[in-house]
N, C-alpha and C positions, 0 to 999 in steps of 0.2 A: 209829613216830612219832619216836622217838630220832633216824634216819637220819636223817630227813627233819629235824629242828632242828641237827641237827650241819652236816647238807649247807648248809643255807640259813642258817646263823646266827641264826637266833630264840632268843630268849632263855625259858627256863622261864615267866614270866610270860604271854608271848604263846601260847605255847604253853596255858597253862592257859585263856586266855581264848577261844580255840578249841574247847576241849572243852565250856567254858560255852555256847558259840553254839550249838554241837551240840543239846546238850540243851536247849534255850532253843527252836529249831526243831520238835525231837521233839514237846515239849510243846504248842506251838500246833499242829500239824500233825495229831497225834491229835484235838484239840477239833472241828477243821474239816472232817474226813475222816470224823468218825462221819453228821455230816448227808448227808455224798455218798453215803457207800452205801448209804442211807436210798432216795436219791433215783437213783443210776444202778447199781446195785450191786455186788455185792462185785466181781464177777470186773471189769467194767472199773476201779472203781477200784482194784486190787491191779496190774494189768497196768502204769495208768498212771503210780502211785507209783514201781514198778519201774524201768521206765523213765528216768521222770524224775531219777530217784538215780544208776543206771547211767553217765549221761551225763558228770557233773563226777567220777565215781569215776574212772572212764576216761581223764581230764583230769587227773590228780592229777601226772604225772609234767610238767608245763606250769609247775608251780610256780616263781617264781622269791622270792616273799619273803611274811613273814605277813602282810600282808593278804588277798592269796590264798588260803592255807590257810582264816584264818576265814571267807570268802565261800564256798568251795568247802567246805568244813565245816559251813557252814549249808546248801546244798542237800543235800552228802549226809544231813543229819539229814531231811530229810523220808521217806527209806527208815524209821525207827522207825514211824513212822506206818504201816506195812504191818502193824502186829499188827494195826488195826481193821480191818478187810477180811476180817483171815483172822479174827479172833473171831466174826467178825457172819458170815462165811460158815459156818461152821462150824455158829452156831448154827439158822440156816437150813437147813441140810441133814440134820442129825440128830433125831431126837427127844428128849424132853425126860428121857427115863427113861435117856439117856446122853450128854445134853449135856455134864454137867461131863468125862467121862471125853474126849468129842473135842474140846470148848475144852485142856484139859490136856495132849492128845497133839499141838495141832499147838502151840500154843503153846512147851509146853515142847521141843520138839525144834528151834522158833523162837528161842529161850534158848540150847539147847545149840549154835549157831554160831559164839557165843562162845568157847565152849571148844574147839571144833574150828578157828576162825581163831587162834586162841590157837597152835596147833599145826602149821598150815597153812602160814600165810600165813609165819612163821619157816623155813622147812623151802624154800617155792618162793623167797623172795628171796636165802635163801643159794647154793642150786642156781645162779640167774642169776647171783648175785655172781661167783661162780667163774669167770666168761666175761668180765664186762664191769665191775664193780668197783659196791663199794657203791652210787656216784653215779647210775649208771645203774638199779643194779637195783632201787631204788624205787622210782625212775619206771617200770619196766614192771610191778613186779609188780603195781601196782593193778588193770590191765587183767584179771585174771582173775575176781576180784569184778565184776568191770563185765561181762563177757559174761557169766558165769552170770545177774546178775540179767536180763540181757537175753531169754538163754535161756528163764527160767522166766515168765517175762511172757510170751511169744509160746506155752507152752506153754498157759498159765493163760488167757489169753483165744482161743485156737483149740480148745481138746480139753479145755474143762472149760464148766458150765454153773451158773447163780448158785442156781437152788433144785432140787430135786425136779422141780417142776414145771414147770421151766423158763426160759428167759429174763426177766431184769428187766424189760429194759423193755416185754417184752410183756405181761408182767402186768400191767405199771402203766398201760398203755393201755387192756389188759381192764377193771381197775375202774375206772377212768374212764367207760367208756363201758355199763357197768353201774350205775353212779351217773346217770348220764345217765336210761336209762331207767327208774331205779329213780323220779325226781325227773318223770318228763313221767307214769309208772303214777299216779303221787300226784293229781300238777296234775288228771290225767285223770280220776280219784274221786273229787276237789274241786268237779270242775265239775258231773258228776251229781248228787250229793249236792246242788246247789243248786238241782235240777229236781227231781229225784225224792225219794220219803222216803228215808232212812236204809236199808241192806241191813243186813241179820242180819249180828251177824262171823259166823260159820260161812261163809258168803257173802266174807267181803273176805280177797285172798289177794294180797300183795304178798311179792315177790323179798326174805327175808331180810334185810338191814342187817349190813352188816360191820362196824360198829361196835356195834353191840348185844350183840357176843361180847367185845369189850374188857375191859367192866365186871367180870367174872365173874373170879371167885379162882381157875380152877380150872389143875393144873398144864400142863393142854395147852392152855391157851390163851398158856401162857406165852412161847412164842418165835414168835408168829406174830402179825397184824393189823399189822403196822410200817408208818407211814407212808409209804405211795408217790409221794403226790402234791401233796403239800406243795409251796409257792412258798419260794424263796429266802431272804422276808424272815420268812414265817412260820418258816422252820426255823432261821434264827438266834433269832428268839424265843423259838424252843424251846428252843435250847442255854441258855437265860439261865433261862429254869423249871425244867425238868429241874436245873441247876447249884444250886440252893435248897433243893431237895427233900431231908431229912432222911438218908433210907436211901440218896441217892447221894451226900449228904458222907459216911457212915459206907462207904462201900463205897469210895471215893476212901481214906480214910486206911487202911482194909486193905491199898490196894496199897500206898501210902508205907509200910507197917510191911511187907511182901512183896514184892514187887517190885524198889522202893525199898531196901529193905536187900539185895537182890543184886546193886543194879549196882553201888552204892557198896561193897562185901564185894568184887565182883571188878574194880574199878580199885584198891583198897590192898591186897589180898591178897597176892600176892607183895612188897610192901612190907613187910607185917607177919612175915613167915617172915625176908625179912635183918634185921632190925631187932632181930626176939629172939634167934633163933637166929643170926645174923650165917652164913648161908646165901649164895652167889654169885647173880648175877643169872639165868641158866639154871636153876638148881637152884630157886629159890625159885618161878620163872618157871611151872616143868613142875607142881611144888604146886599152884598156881591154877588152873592149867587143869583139873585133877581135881574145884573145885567146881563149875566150869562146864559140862564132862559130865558132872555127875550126872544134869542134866535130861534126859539120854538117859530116865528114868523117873520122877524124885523128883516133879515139877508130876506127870504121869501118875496115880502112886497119889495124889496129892491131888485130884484129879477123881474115881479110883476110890470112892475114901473115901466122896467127898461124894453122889455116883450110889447108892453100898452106901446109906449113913442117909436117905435121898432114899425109896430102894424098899420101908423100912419105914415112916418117919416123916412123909416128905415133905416140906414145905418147913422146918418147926421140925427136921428131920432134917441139912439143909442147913446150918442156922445150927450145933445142934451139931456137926456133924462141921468143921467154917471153925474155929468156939472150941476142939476140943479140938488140932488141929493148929497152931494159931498161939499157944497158951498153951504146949504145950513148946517151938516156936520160943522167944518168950522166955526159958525156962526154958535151953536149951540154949545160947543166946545167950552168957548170965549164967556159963553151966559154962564156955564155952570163953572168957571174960573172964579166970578162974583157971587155965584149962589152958594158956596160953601165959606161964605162970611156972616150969611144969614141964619135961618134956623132948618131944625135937621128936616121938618116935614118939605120946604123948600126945595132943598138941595138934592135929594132924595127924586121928588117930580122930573128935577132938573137932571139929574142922572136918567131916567128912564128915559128922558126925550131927545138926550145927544145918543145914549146908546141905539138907540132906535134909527138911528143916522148912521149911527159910526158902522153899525152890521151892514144897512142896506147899500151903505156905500160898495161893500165888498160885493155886495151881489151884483150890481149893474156893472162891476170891474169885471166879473165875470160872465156879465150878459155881451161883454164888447170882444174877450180875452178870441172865444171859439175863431172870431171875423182876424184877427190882427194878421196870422200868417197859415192857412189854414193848413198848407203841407207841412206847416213845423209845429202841428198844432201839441202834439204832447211836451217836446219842446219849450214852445212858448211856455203852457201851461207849469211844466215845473219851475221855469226861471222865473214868470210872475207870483207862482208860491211859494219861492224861496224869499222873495221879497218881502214876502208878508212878516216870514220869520225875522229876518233882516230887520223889517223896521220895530217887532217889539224888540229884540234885542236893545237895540239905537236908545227907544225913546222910553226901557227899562233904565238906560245909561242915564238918560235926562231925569228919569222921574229922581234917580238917587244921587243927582248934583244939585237939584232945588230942594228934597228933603229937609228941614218940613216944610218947605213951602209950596202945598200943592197946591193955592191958587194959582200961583206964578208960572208952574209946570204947565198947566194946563191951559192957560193964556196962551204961553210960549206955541203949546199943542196944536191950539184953534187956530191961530195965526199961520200958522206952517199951512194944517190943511186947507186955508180959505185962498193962501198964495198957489197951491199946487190946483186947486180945482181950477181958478180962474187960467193959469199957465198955460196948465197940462194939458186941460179942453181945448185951449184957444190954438194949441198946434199938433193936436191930435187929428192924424189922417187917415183913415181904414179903408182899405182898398177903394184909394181917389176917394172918399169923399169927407167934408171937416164938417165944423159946427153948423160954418159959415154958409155950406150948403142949403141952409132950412130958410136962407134970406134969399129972398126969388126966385119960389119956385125950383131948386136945383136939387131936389133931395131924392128923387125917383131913380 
């Protein structure tokens, strides 16, 4: 992004206000894409988001001044939005005694392209440079991003399939048309019943109710029954009830205190290494990108975790293992506020091992998210990761009010998250059950 303001004269300002677009788009975009995969499912919409991002990425070297940038900024923010697709996929395709650990895996290695463009994307523009000069080599290097996303779209919707059991939208035709007869079996019982006496039940035998399995607390029902066939304006409704609903405000500010504190940790992180250590821009640069590959596993064992207390405890299993991993986030948060007073090899340790928290926390968010409302599960899903964006937004805002004081920042940070774990936990309830349940025996 540097080139690209230097090439075209934009000034930091406008620059910054682009990135705001960015995130401003992610954030709506998640809201409105959890109802779509609801309703055409994951594999076409991930195909289609691809796509559609692909397209102005591709464009980027077209630029001539910032407006531009923040138009073409705000399409490419609709690519963010491809985490709901892949979480609601995921959770559709797995069962529930290992959901947290495959939301974690794809997620987090979803995460970790950050830290691998971090490395990438440096590495191919200077290659170009070498041939045709800064000016130009911006503008080509985007095209690389732009065909992969194209690639993996045409892969995702030819040679992959949205459940188990099959195509979307052919299921969602099936129960339609299962509801149908389920509703003419009824009418048709109704009308005998007003000839004839009453039959014995033993006698009355109707086609099951796929919503009669809804009601029930039990964990396997937890990632299944999702509205298929919902109308447009019914599912905006829905996004506005679901948005109310207690345990999906508390699971929304999980991700602002996880999530949220890694996007905002990795757009100042290399800021924060020149700034104490007075580090070159390369050098502090390649630091950053180390928190960004963690997620090659860190989100991972936080699914792991939450799956392990899950297979004993079950769902108050879930809620401990989220609280014990996001209370030493805070905790570690708060260490490395003091460890960047010290020396770099220090502070450096100290980074890897709140990152390693700050990731996994997001994954057990997402080991608990599938359980919270499972017929609104795409739903849920987009409005808890719109939150994520939400909170780097927020606590971008913080990081550039304490400027230069990123001990203080990051105090402030730990403290936040140490109050949200201990809160959040302590009134977090998933169908009927809390923390509280793992204290006598009540967690089965």
């Amino acid at each position: 992004m540097d080139h690209i303001a230097e090439d075209l004269n934009i000034p930091s300002a406008e620059m910054y206000d682009s990135n705001m677009a960015a995130v401003a788009v992610t954030i709506v975009a998640r809201v409105v894409i959890g109802p779509m995969c609801e309703r055409f499912g994951p594999r076409r919409v991930m195909a289609t988001i691809l796509i559609v991002g692909a397209i102005p990425c591709g464009m980027t070297g077209l630029l001539s001044n910032s407006a531009g940038l923040i138009v073409l900024r705000c399409v490419i923010g609709i690519l963010g939005g491809a985490f709901v697709p892949c979480q609601f996929w995921t959770s559709q395709m797995f069962a529930p005694s290992v959901v947290g650990t495959a939301n974690a895996i794809s997620a987090g290695w979803g995460n970790m392209g950050a830290g691998i463009s971090y490395l990438l994307i440096p590495a191919c523009f200077g290659g170009i440079a070498k041939h045709t000069g800064d000016s130009i080599a911006w503008r080509v290097v985007f095209v690389i991003p732009a065909g992969i996303c194209i690639l993996v779209a045409f892969i995702d919707y030819f040679c992959s399939t949205d459940t188990p059991h099959g195509d979307w939208l052919k299921l969602r035709r099936q129960e339609a048309q299962e509801k149908d007869v389920v509703s003419v079996m009824e009418a048709t019982n109704n009308s005998e019943c007003a000839d004839t006496t009453l039959a014995p039940d033993s006698e009355k035998k109707f086609p099951p109710s796929t919503s009669s399995a809804q009601g029930t607390n039990d964990d396997d029902e937890s990632i299944s029954d999702v509205k298929r066939t919902e109308s447009g304006m019914d599912a905006l409704l829905g996004v506005f009830r679901v948005l109310i609903k207690p345990n999906v405000l508390i699971m929304v500010i999980f991700y602002i205190c996880s999530l949220g504190t890694e996007l905002a940790i990795d757009n100042v992180v290399g800021q924060v290494f020149r700034t104490n250590f007075g580090l070159d821009p390369a050098t502090s640069a390649y630091i950053g990108s180390v928190f960004g590959l963690l997620n090659l596993f860190s989100r991972l064992g936080g699914g792991l975790f939450s799956d392990f207390w899950a297979h004993r405890f079950h769902l108050p299993g879930r809620i401990m293992a989220h609280f014990i991993i996001m209370l030493i986030e805070g905790i570690a948060l708060i260490g490395f506020s003091f460890g960047l007073n010290t020396n770099l090899g220090g502070a450096i340790a100290l980074m890897v091992f709140f990152s390693l928290f700050v990731q996994a926390a997001a994954g057990t968010t997402f080991g608990l998210v599938p359980f919270v409302d499972p017929v609104n599960n795409g739903k849920v899903m987009g409005i808890v990761g719109a939150g994520g964006n939400l909170g780097g937004l927020i606590f971008n805002l913080m990081f550039s009010k304490f400027q230069p004081d990123f001990p203080g920042a990051f105090l402030c940070l730990g403290c936040i998250t140490t109050g949200v774990a201990i809160l959040g936990c302590s009134l977090l309830c998933v169908q009927g059950k809390t923390l509280w349940h793992l204290f006598g025996n009540r967690y089965p």
